[in-house]
C-alpha positions as CSV (number, residue, x, y, z in Angstrom):
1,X,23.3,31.4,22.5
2,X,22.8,35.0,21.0
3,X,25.8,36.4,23.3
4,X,27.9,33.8,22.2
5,X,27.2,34.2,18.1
6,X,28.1,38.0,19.0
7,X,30.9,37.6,20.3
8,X,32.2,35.0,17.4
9,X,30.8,37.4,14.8
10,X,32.8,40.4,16.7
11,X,36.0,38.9,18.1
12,X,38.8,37.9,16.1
13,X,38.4,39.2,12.6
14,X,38.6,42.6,11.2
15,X,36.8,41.6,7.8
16,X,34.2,44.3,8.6
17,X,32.3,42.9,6.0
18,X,32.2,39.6,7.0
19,X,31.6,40.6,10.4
20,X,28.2,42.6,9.2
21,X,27.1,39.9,7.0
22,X,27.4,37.5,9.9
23,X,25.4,40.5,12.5
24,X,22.9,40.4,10.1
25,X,22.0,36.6,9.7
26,X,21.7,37.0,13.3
27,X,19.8,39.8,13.4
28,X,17.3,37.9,10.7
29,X,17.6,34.7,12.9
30,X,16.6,35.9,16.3
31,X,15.1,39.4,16.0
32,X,14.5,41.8,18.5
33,X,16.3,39.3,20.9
34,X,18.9,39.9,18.7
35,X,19.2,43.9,19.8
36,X,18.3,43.5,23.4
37,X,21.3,41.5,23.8
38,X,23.5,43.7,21.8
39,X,22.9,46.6,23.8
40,X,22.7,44.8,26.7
41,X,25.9,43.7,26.6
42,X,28.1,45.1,23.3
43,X,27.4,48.5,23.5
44,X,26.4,48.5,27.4
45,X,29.8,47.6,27.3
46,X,31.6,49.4,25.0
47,X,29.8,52.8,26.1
48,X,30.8,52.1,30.2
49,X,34.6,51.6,28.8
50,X,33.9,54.8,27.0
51,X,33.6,56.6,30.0
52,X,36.3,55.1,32.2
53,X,38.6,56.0,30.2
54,X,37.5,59.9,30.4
55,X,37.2,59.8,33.6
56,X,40.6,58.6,33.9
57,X,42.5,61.5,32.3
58,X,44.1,63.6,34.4
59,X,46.3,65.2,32.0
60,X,44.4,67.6,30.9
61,X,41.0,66.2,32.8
62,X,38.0,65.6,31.6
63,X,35.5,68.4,31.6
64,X,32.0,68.4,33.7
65,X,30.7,68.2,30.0
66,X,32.4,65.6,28.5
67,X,31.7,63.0,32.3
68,X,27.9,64.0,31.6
69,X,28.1,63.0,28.0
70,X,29.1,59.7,27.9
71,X,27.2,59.0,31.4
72,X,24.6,59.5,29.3
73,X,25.6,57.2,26.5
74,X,26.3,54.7,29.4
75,X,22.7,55.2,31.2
76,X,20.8,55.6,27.4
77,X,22.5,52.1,26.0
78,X,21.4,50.5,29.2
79,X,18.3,51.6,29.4
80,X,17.8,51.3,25.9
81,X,18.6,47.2,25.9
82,X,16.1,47.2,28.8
83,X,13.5,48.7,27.0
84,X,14.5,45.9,24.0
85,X,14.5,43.1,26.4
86,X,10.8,44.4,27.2
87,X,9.6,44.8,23.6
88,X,11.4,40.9,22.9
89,X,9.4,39.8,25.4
90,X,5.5,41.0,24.4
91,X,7.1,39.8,20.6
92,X,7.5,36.6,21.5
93,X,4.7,36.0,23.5
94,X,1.9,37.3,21.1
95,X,4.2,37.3,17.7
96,X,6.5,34.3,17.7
97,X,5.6,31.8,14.9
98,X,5.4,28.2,16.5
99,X,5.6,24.9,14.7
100,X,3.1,22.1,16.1
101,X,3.5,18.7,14.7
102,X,1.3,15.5,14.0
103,X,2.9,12.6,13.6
104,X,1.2,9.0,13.2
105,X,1.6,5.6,11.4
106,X,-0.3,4.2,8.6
107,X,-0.1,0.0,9.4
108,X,0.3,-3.3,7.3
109,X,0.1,-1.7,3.9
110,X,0.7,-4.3,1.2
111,X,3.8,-3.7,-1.0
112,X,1.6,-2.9,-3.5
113,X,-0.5,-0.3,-1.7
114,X,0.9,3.5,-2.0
115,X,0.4,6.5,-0.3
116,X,0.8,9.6,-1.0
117,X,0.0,13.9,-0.6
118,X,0.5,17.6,-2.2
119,X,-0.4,19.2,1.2
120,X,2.1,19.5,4.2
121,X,2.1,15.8,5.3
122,X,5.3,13.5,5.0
123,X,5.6,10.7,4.9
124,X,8.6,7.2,5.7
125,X,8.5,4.0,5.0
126,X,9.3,1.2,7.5
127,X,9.3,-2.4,5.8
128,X,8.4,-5.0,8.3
129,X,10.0,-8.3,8.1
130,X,7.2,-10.8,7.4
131,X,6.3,-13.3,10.0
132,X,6.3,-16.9,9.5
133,X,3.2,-18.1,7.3
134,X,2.9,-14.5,6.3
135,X,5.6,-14.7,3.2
136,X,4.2,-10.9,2.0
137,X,6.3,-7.7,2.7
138,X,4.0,-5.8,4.8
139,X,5.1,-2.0,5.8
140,X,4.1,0.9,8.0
141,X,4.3,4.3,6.7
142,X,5.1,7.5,9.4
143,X,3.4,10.4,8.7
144,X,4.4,13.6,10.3
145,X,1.4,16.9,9.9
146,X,3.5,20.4,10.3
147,X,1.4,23.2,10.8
148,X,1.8,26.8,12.0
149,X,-1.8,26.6,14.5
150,X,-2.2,23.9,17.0
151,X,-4.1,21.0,16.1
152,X,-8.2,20.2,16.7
153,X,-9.9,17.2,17.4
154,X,-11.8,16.1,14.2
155,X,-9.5,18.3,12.1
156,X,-9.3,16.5,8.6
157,X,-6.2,15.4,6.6
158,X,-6.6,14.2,3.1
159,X,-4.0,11.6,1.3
160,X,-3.8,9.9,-2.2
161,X,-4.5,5.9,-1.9
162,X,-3.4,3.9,-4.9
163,X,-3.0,0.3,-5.8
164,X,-0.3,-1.0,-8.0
165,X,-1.5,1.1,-11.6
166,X,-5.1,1.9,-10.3
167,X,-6.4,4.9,-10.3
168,X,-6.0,7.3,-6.9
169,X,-8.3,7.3,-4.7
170,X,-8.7,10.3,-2.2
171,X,-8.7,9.4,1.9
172,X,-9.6,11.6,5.0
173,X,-8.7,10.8,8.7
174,X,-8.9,13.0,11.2
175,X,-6.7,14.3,14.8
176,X,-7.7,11.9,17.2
177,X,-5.8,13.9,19.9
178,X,-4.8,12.1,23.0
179,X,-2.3,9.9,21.5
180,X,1.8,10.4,20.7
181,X,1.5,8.2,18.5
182,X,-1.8,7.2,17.1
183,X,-2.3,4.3,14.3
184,X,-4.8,4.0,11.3
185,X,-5.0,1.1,8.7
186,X,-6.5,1.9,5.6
187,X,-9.4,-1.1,4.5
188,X,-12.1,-1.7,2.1
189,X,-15.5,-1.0,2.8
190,X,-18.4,-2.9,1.7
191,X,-21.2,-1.0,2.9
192,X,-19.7,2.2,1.1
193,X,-18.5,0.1,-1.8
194,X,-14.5,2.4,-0.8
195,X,-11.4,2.4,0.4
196,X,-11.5,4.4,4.1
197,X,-9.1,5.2,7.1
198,X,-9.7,3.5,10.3
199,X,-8.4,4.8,13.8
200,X,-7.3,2.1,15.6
201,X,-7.6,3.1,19.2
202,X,-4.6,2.6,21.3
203,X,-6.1,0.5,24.0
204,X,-6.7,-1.9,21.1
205,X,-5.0,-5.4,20.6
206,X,-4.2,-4.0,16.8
207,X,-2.0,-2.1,17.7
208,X,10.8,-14.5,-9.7
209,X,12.5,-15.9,-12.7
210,X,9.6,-13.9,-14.6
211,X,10.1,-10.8,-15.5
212,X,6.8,-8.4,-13.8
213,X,4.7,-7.5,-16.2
214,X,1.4,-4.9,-15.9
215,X,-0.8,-4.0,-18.0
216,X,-1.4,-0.3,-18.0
217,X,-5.0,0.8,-16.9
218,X,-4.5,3.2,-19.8
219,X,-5.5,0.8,-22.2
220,X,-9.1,0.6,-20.5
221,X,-10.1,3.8,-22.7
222,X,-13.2,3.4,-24.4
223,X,-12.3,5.5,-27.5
224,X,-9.8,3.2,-28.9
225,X,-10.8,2.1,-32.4
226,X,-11.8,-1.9,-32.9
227,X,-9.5,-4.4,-34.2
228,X,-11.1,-7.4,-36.8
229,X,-11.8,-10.3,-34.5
230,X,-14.6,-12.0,-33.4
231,X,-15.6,-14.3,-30.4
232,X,-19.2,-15.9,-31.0
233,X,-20.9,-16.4,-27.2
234,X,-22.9,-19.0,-27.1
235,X,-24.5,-18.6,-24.2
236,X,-25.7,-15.2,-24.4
237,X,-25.9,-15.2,-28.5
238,X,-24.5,-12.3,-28.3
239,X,-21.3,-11.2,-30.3
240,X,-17.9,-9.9,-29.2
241,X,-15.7,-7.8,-30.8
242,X,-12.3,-8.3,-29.9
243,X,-11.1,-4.5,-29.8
244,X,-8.5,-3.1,-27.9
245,X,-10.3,-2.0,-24.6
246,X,-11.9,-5.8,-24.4
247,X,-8.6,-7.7,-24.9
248,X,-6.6,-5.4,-22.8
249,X,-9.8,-5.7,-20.0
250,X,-9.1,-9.6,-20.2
251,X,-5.4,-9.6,-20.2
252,X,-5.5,-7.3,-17.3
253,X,-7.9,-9.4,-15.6
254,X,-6.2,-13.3,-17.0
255,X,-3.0,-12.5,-16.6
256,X,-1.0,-13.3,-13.2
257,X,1.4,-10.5,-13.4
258,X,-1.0,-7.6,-13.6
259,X,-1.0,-5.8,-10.5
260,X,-4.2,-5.3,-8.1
261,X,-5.1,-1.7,-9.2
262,X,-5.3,-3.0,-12.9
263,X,-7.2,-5.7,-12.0
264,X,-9.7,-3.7,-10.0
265,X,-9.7,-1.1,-12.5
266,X,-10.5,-3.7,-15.0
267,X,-13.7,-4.9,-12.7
268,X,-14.7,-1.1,-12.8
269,X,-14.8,-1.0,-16.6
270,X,-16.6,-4.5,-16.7
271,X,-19.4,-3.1,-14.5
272,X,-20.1,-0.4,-16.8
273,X,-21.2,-2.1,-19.6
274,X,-24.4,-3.1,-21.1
275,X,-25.7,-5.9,-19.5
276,X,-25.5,-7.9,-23.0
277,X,-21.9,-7.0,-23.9
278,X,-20.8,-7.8,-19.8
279,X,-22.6,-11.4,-19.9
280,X,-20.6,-11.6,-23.4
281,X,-17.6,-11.4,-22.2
282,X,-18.0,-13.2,-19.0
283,X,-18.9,-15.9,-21.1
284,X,-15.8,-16.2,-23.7
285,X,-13.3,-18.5,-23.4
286,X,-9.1,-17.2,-24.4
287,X,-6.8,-19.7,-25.0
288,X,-5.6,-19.2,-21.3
289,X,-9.0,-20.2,-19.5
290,X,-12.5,-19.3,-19.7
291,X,-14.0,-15.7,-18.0
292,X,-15.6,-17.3,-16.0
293,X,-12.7,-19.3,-14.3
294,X,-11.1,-16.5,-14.2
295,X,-13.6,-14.5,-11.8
296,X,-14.4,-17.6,-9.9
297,X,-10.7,-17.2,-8.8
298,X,-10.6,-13.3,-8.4
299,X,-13.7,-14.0,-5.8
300,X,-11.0,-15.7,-3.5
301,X,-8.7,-13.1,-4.0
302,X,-6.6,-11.8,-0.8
303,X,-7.3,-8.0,-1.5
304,X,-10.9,-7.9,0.2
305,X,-11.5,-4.4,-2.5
306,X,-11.0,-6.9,-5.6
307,X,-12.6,-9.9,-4.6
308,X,-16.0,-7.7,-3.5
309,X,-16.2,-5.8,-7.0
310,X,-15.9,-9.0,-8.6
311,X,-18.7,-11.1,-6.1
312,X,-20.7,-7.9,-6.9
313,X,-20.2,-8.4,-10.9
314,X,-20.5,-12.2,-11.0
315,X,-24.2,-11.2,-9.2
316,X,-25.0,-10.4,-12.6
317,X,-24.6,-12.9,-14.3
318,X,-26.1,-16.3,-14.3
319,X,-23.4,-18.7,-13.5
320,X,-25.5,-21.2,-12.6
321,X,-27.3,-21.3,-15.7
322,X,-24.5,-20.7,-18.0
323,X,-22.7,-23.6,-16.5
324,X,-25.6,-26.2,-17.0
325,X,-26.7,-25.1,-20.2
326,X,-22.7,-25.7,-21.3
327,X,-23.2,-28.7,-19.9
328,X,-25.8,-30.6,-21.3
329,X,-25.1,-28.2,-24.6
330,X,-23.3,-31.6,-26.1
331,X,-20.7,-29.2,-27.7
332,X,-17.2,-31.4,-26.5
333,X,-15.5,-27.7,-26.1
334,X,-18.4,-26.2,-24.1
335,X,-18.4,-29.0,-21.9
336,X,-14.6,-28.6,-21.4
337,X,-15.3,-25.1,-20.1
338,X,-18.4,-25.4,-18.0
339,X,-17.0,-28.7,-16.1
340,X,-13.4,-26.6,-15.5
341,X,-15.5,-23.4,-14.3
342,X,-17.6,-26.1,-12.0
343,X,-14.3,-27.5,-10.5
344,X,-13.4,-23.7,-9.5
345,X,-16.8,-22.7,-8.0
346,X,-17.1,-23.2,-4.4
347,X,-19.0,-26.0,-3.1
348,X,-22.1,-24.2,-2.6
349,X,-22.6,-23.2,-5.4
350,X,-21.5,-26.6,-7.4
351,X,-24.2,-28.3,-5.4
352,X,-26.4,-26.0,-6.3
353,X,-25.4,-26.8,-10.3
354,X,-25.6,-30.1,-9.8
355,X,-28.8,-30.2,-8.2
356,X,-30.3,-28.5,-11.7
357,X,-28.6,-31.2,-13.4
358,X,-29.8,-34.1,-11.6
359,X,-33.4,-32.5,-12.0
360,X,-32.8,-33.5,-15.9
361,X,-31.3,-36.7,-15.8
362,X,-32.5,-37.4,-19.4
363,X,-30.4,-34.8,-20.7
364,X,-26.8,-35.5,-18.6
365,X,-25.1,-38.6,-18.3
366,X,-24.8,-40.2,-15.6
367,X,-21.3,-40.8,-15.9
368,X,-20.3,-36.6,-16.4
369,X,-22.7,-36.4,-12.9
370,X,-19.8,-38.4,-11.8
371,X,-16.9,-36.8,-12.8
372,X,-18.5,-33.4,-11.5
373,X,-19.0,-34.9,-7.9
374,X,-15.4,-36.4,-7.9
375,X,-13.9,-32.8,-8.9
376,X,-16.2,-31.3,-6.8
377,X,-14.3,-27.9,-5.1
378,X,-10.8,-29.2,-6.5
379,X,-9.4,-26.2,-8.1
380,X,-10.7,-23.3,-5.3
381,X,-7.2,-21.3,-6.2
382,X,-6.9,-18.6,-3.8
383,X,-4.4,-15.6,-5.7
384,X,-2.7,-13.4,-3.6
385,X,-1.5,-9.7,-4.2
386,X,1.6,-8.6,-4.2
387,X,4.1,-6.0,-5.8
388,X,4.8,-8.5,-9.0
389,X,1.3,-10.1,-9.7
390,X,-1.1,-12.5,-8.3
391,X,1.0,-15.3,-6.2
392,X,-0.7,-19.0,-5.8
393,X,0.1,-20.7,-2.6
394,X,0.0,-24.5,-2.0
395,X,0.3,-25.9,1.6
396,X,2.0,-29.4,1.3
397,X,1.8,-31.7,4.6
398,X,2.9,-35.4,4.9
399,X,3.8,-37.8,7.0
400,X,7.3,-36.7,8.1
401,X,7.6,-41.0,9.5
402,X,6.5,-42.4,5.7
403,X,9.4,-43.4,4.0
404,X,7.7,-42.9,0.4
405,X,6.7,-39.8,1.2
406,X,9.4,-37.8,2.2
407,X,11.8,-38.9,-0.4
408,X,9.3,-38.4,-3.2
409,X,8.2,-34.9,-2.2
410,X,12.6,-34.4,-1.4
411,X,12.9,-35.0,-4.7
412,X,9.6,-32.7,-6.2
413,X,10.9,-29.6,-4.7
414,X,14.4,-30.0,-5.4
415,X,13.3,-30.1,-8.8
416,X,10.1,-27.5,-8.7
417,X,11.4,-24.5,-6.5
418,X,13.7,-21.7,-7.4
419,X,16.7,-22.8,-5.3
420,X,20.3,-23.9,-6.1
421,X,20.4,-26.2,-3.1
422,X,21.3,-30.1,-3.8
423,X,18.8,-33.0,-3.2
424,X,21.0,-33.9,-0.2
425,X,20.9,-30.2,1.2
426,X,17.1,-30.5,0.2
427,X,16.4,-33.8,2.5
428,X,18.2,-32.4,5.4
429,X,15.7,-29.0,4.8
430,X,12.7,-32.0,5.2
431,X,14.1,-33.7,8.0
432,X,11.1,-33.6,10.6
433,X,8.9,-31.6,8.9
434,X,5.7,-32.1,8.2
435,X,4.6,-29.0,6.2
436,X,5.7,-26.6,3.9
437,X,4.0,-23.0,2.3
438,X,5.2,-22.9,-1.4
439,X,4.3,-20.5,-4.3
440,X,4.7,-18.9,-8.0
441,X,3.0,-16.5,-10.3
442,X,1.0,-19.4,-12.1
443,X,-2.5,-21.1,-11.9
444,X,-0.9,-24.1,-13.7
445,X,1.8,-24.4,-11.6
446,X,-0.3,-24.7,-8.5
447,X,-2.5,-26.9,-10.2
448,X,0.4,-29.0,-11.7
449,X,2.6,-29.1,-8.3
450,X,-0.5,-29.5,-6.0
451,X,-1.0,-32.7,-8.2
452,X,2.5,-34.5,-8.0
453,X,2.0,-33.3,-4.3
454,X,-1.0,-35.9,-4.2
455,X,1.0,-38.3,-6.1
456,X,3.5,-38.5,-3.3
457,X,1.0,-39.3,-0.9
458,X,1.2,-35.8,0.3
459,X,-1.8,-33.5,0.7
460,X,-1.7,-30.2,-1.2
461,X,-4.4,-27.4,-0.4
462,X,-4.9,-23.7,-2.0
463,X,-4.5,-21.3,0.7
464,X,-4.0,-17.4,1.5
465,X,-1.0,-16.8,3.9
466,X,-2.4,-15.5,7.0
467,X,-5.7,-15.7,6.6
468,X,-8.3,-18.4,7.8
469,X,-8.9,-20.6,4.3
């Protein structure tokens, strides 16, 4: 390889300048390998040509002199190349920098999960093409560690984790060693109330018509001055000022298109307040839905980080109380809001409320008992993350042999979904089927579509893709 660059550099062009410029990139490139070889060979060769043609003069000859001259030239280019060829060799045994490589692969990151690093780790991104039932672009992100040293077991690595527009969280893993290949997932832990890096050992089986919209987790700042509304809690008697860090915390937290790291960002905030002020505003109702609904919901959530910080705020607060006491308060808007936060609470937990209102039978009628027990776990909406908002999944089945079913439920997704396909195209999508996974960016929606689902004769049911509901 170095012969032959000489020999390009040297042959063939009598720009002596671009022939020097080109001898030293070499010379930069491979170093005292570089010198070896020229003697070696160049001047080795140019010096023994040197002395042929003395020694072939024989008008006038050449002098004793002259022959031990450039024999010496000859022997001392030699010997000097030799002596380079040594002096390469010690250089690039104790001397040579050597690049050592890590490489691994971060799995099923959700498109709204990010990774990132300032330190010498890169990173690509493979998108996997979702499975059937899974309907959520999943990808793998390659890493590849580049270091001078070789690598130790344990030896730590640090990236940047982030969710949507939540804040970054900092991650170690470590060099396994033993692996080409080695894979880690990234999960939420409950016992350490974080995000952490798992190694997955390789003998392991684990191997919109809306425009988005998020609300920036930069409106969370508590030094943002108070607007001029007020919410009066009644449960709490507490009041709530409606400033800007409370009514962005419950947009970020009501509305379907704010991304996971708002929402959980949003949670954060929540926990930090006084006890009063949190139960205040877990107890207001916004035109879109009460709080409490809204947590209720966020409890089910598909990202396991969310739906712990918000089991671990709903702890406390008195649910169970709040709703009764709404209840029985004879207030027809109270009422309205306890019985919808019942109908999203999971069964548990309503038999739990209605056992406290059964215990005061002089205060409830019979007939709201009634209603309760016929709503009972109706509305447990299950939203799931993605890169544009919360999605709500309904799983239809029907009786692909009932001839009023088909055609009715033909008909209610030609109409519902986002497709340009015809009601004939439609029935011939339906024909032997008895199920089908459908979704959008809105708790009414599901609620609405799950309920001309049930008018069909189908049977609608709120599920998380991939996951046991």
């Amino acid at each position: 390889m170095v012969t032959r660059s000489i020999a390009i550099a040297l042959n063939g062009n009598n720009d002596w300048v671009t022939v020097l410029s080109a001898l030293s990139d070499l010379a930069m490139k491979f170093g005292p390998f570089f010198f070896s070889v020229l003697f070696l060979t160049y001047i080795t060769w140019w010096a023994q040509k040197r002395y042929s043609d003395l020694v072939s003069l024989k008008n006038p000859p050449a002098t004793k002199g002259d022959r031990a001259l450039h024999g010496a030239v000859f022997i001392g280019s030699f010997m000097a190349g030799l002596c380079l060829v040594f002096f390469s060799t010690i250089w690039w045994v104790h001397y040579n920098p050597q690049t050592y490589i890590f490489q691994g692969v971060f799995r099923n990151l959700h498109k709204y999960e990010e990774i990132d690093s300032d330190s010498n780790i890169f990173f690509h991104t493979d998108t996997r093409t979702p499975l059937a039932g899974e309907l959520d672009l999943l990808h793998n992100v390659r890493f590849a560690v580049i270091q001078s040293a070789p690598f130790q077991k344990g030896q730590l690595f640090s990236i940047d984790f982030s969710k949507g527009q939540g804040e970054r969280e900092s991650l170690q893993f470590e060099y396994a060693g033993g692996e080409i290949t080695p894979i880690y997932l990234i999960e939420f832990d409950p016992q350490s109330k974080r995000n952490s890096i798992k190694h997955v050992p390789s003998t392991s089986t684990h191997a919109g018509l809306m425009p988005p919209f998020t609300v920036s987790a930069d409106l969370l700042n508590d030094t943002q001055a108070a607007k001029q509304e007020v919410y009066r809690d009644p449960f709490s008697q507490a009041t709530v000022t409606v400033t800007d860090i409370t009514s962005s915390l419950i947009e970020s937290l009501q509305n379907p298109r704010s991304d996971v790291g708002t929402k959980i960002q949003a949670i954060r905030v929540l926990n930090k307040k006084e006890p009063t002020e949190r139960n205040a505003l877990l107890s207001t109702t916004t035109p879109m839905e009460p709080m409490l609904v809204t947590m209720l919901d966020l409890t089910r959530h598909s990202d396991r980080e969310l739906a712990y910080r918000t089991i671990e705020t709903l702890q406390k607060f008195d649910s169970d109380r709040f709703v009764t006491e709404w209840l029985h308060s004879g207030d027809a808007a109270r009422q309205k809001a306890a019985q919808l936060s019942f109908f999203h609470m999971e069964r548990d937990q309503a038999e739990r409320v209605l056992g406290i209102l059964t215990s005061m039978p002089s205060q409830v009628p019979s007939s709201l008992i009634t209603t309760l027990r016929a709503g009972e776990g109706s509305l447990l909406l299950r939203p799931t993350g993605s890169s544009q908002g919360d999605r709500y999944y309904v799983r239809a089945t029907w009786d692909p042999a009932d001839e009023h079913e088909v055609p009715c439920l033909t008909q209610l997704f030609n109409d519902e979904l986002a497709s340009t396909r015809s009601v004939k195209a439609e029935a011939a999508k339906m024909k032997g089927r008895a199920e089908r996974l459908i979704y959008w960016y809105s708790k009414d929606w599901a609620i609405s579509i799950s309920k001309k689902i049930s008018d069909c004769g189908g049977k609608a049911q709120y599920v998380t893709p991939g996951m046991t509901n």
